[in-house]
Residue frames as qw, qx, qy, qz and C-alpha x, y, z in Angstrom:
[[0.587, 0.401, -0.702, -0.038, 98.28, 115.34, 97.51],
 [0.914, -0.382, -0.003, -0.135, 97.82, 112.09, 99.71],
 [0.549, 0.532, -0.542, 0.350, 101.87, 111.95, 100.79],
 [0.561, -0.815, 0.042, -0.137, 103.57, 111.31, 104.02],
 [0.276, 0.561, -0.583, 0.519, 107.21, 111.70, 105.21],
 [0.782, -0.605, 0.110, -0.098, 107.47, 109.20, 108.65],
 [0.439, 0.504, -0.689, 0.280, 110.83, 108.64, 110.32],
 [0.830, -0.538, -0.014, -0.148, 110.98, 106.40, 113.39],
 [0.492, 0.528, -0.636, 0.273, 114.45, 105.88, 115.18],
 [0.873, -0.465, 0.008, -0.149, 114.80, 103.47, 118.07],
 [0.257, -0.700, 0.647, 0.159, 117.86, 102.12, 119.55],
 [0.731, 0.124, 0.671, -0.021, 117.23, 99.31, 117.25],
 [0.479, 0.496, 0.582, 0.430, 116.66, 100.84, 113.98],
 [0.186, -0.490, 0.022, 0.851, 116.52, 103.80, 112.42],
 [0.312, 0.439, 0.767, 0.349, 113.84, 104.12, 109.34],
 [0.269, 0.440, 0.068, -0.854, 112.53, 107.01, 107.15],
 [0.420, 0.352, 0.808, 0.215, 109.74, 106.58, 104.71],
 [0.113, 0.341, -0.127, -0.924, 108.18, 108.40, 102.14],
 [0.285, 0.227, 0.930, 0.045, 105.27, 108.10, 100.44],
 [0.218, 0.234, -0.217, -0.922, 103.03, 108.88, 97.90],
 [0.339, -0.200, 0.883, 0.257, 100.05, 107.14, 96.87],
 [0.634, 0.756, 0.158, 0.033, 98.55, 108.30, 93.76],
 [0.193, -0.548, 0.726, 0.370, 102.35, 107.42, 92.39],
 [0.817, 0.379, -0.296, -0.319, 102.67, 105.32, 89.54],
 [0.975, -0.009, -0.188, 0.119, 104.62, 102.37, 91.54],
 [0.509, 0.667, -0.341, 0.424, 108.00, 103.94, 92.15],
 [0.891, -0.408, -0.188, -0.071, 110.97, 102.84, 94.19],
 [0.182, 0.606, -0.635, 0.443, 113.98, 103.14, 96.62],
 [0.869, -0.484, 0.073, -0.079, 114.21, 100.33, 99.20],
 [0.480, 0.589, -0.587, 0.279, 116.99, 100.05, 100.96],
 [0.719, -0.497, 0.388, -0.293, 117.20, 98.23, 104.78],
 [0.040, 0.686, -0.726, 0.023, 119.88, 96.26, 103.84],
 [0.571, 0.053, 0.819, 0.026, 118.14, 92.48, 103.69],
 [0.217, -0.282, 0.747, 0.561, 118.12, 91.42, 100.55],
 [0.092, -0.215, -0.913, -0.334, 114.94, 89.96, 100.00],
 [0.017, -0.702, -0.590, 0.398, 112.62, 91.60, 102.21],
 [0.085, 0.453, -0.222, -0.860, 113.93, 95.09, 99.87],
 [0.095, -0.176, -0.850, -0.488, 112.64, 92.45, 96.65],
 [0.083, -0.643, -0.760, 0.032, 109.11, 92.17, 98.45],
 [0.068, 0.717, 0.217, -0.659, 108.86, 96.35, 99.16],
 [0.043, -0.246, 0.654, 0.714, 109.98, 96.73, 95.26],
 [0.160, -0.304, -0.819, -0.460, 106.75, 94.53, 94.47],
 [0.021, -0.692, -0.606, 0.391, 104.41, 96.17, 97.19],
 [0.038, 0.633, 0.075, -0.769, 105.13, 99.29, 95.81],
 [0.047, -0.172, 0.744, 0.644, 104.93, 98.20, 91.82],
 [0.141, -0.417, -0.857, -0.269, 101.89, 96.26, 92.10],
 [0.041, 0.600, 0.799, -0.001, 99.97, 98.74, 94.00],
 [0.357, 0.571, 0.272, 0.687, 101.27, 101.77, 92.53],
 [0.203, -0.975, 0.089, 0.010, 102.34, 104.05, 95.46],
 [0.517, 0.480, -0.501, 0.501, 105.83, 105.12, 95.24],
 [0.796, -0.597, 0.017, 0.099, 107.73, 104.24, 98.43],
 [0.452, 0.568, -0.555, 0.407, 111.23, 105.46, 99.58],
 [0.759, -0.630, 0.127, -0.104, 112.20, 103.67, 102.89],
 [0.292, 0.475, -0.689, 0.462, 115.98, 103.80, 104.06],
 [0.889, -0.450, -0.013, 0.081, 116.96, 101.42, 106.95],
 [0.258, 0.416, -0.683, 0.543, 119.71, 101.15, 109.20],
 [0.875, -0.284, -0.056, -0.387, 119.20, 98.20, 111.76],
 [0.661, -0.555, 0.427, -0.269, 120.74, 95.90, 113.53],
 [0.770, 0.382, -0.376, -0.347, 121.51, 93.53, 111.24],
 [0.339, 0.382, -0.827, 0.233, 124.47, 91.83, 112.95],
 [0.559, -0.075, 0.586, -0.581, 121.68, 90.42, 115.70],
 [0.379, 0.408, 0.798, 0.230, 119.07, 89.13, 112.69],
 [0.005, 0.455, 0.561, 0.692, 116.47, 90.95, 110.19],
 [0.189, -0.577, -0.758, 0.240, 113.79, 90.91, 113.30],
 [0.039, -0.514, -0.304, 0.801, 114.07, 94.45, 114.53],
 [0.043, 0.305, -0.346, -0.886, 114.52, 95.84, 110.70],
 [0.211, -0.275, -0.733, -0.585, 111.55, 94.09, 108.84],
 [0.224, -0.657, -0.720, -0.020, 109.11, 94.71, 111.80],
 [0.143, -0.585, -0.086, 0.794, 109.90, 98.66, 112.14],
 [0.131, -0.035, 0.644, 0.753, 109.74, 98.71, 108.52],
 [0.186, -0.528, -0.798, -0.224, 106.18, 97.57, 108.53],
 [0.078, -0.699, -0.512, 0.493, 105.37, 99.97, 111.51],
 [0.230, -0.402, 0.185, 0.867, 106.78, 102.75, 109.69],
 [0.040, 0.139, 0.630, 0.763, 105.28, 101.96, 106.52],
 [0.155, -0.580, -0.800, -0.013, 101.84, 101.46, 108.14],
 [0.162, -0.695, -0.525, 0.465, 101.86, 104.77, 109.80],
 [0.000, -0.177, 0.476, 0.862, 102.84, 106.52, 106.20],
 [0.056, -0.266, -0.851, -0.449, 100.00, 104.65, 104.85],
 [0.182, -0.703, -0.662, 0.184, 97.46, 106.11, 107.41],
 [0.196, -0.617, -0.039, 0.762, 98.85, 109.40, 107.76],
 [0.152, -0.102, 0.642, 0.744, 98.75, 109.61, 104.15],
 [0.218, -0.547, -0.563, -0.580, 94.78, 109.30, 103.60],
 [0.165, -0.240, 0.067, -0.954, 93.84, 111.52, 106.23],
 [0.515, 0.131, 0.496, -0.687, 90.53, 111.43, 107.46],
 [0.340, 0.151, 0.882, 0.290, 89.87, 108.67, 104.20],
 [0.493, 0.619, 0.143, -0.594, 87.32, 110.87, 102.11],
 [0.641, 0.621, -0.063, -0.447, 86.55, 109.33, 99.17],
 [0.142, 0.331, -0.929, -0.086, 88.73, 106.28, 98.98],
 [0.745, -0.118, -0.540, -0.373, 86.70, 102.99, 97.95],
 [0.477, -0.631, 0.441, -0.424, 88.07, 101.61, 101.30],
 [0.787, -0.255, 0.557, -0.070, 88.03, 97.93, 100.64],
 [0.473, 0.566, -0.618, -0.272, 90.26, 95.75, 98.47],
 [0.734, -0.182, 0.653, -0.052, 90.93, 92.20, 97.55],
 [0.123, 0.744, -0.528, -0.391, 93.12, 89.95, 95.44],
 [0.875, -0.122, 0.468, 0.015, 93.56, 86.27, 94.42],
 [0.316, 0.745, -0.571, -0.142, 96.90, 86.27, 92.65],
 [0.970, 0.027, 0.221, 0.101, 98.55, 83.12, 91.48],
 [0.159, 0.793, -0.562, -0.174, 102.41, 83.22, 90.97],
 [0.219, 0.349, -0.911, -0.013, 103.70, 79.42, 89.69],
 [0.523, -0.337, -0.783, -0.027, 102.58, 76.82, 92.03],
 [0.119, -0.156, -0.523, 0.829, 101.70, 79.65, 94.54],
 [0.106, -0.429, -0.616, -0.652, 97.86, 80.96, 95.11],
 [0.170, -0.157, -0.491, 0.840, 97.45, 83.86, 97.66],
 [0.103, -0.771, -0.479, -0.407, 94.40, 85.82, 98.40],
 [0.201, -0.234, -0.423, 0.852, 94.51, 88.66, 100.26],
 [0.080, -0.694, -0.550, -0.457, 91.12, 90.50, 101.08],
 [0.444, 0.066, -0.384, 0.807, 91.22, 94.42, 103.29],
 [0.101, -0.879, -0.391, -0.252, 89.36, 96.90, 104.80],
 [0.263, 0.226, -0.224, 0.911, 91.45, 100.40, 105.64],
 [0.431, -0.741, -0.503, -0.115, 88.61, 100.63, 109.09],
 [0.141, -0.735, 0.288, -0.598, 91.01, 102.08, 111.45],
 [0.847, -0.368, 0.272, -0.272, 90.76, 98.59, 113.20],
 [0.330, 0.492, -0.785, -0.179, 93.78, 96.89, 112.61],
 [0.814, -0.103, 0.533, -0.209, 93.40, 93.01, 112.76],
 [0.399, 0.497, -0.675, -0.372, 95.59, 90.45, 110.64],
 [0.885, -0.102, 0.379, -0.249, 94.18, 87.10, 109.83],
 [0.110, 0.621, -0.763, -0.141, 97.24, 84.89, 108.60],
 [0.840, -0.050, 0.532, -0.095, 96.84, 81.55, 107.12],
 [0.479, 0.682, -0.546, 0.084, 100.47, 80.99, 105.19],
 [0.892, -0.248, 0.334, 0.175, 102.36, 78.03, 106.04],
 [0.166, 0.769, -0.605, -0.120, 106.27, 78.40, 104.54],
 [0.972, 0.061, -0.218, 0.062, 107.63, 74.88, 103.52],
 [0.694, 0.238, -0.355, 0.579, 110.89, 75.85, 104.36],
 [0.400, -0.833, -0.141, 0.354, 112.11, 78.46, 107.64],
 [0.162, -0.659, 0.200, 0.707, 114.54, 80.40, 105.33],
 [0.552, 0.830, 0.010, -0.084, 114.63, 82.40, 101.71],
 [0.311, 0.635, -0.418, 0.570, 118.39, 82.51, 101.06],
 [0.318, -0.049, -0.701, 0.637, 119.49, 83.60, 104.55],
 [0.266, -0.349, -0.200, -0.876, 116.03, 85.40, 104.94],
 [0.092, 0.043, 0.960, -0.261, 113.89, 83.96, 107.68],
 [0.188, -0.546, -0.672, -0.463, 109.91, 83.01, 106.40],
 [0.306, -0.523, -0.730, 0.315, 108.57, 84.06, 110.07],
 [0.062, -0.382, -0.229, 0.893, 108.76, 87.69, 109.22],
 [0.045, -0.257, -0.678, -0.687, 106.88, 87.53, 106.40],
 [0.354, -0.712, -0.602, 0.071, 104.19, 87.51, 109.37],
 [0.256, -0.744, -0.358, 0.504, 105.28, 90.03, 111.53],
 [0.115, -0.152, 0.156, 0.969, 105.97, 92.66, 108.83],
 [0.360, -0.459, -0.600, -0.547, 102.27, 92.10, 107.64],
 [0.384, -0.706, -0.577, 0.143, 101.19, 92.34, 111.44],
 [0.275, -0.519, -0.254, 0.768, 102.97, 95.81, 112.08],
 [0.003, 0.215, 0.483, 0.849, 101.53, 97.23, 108.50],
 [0.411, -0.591, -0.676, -0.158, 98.20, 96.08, 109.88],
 [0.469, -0.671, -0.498, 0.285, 98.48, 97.41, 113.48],
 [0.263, -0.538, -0.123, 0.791, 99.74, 100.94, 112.37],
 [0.131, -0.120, -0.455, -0.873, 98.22, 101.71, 109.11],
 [0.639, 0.115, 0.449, -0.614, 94.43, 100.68, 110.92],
 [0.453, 0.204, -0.727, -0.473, 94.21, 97.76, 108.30],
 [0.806, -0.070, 0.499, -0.312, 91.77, 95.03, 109.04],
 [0.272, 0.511, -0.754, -0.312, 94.25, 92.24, 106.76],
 [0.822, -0.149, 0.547, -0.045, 93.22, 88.97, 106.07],
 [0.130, 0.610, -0.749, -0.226, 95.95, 86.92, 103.94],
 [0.694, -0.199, 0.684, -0.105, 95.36, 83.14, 103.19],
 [0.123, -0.555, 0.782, 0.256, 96.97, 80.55, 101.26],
 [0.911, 0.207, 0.112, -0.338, 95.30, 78.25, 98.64],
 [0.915, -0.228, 0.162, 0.290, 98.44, 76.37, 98.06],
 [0.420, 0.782, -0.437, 0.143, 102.02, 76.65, 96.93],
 [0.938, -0.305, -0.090, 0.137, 105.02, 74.87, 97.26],
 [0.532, 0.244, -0.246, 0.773, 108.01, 77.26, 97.13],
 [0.536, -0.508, -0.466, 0.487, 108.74, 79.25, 99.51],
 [0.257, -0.115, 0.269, 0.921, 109.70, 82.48, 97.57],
 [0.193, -0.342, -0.598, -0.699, 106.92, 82.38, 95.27],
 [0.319, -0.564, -0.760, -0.057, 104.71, 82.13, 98.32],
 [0.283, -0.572, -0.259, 0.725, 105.99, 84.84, 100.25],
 [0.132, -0.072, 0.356, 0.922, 105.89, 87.17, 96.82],
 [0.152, -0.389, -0.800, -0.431, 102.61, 86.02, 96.11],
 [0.353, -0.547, -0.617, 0.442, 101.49, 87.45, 99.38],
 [0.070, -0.407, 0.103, 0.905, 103.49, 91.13, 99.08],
 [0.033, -0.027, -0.450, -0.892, 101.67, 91.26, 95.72],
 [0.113, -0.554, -0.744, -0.356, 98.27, 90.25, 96.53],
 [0.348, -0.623, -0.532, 0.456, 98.49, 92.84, 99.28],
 [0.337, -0.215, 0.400, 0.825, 99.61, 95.35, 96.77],
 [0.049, -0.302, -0.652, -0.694, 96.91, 94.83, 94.40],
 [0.323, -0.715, -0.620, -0.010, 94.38, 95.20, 97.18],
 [0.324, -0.554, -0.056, 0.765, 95.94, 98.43, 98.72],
 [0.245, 0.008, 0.580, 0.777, 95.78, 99.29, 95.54],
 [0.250, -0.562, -0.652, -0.443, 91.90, 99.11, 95.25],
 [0.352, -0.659, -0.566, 0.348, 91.29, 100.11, 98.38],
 [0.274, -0.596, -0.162, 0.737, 92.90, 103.54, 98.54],
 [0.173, 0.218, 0.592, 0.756, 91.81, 104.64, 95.26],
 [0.338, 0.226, 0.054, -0.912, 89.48, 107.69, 95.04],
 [0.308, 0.276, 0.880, 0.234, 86.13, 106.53, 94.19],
 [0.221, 0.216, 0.773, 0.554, 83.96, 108.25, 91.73],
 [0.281, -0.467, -0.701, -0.461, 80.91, 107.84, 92.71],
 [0.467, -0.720, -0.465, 0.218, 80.93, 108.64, 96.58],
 [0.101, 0.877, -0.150, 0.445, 82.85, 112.54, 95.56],
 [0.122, -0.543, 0.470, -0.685, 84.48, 113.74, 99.17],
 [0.888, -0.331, -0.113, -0.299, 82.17, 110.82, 101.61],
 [0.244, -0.437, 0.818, -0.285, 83.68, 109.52, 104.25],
 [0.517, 0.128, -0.809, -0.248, 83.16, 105.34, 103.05],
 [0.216, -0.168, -0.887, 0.372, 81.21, 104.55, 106.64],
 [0.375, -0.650, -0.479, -0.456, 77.59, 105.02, 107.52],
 [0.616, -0.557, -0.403, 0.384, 79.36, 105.86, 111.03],
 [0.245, 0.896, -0.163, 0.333, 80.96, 109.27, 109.08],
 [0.023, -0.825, 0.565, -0.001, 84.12, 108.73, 110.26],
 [0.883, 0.051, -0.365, 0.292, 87.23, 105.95, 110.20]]
């Protein structure tokens, strides 16, 4: 089974995750911001690993500490979790449209993390949420799960819808990517035999 069980505690945060991800989408987010728990609800729906991730974080500072630990954490479930990558299609990609939002998000699970980010946020808060993590929880997913991420923005004008649009197109691609493929049995997806 392709699971992993990471906890990370810092004097900053405190974060366990769990993961499965041939799940069927299932969820427990809790880290105590409101909206950033909405966006893990749709990462994990749309690309159909279950995720449980408890937080406990600073909060009375800002979000900062808790939505970019979150990301490390999750990232280093997400690697631990496929292993040595046998038989996973390896790349994914999405162009999802949510209202007047229209994200793409296109991946490769190399082992090289790199996140190319072109999102622009009309506004600097969701609610009381600030847009700017939307970045850095996508750059610590990237730089501890080995994701090469690129994310970019064919337009939108809400601010919500854009940030959702994102979580899900990254979803649907995660999705593809880590899926067993077929055709290549047990293969390691690189003409270099290894990630």
């Amino acid at each position: 089974m392709r699971k992993a069980l990471i906890t990370r505690k810092t004097a900053e945060t405190e974060i366990s995750v769990d993961i499965n991800l041939d799940g069927s989408g299932a969820y427990d987010i809790q880290t105590g911001v409101g909206f950033f728990d909405h966006m893990l609800d749709q990462l994990a729906r749309h690309s159909l690993i279950d995720i449980t991730l408890k937080a406990s974080g600073d909060l009375h500072v800002d979000d900062h500490h808790t939505v970019e630990d979150s990301g490390i954490a999750l990232g280093q479930a997400i690697a631990q979790a496929l292993g040595d990558k046998r038989g996973i299609r390896r790349y994914g990609e999405c162009h999802l449209p949510m209202d007047d939002a229209q994200l793409r998000c296109a991946l490769d699970l190399s082992a090289r993390p790199f996140l190319v980010w072109n999102v622009t946020f009309p506004s600097e808060k969701i609610g009381t949420f600030d847009t700017e993590l939307v970045r850095e929880f996508f750059q610590a997913l990237s730089t501890h799960g080995g994701i090469t991420l690129h994310i970019d923005q064919v337009h939108g004008i809400n601010s919500h819808h854009i940030a959702e649009a994102a979580f899900k197109a990254v979803a649907r691609a995660l999705r593809m990517a880590v899926e067993t493929d077929p055709r290549k049995g047990d293969a390691i997806p690189s003409t270099k035999g290894a990630l």
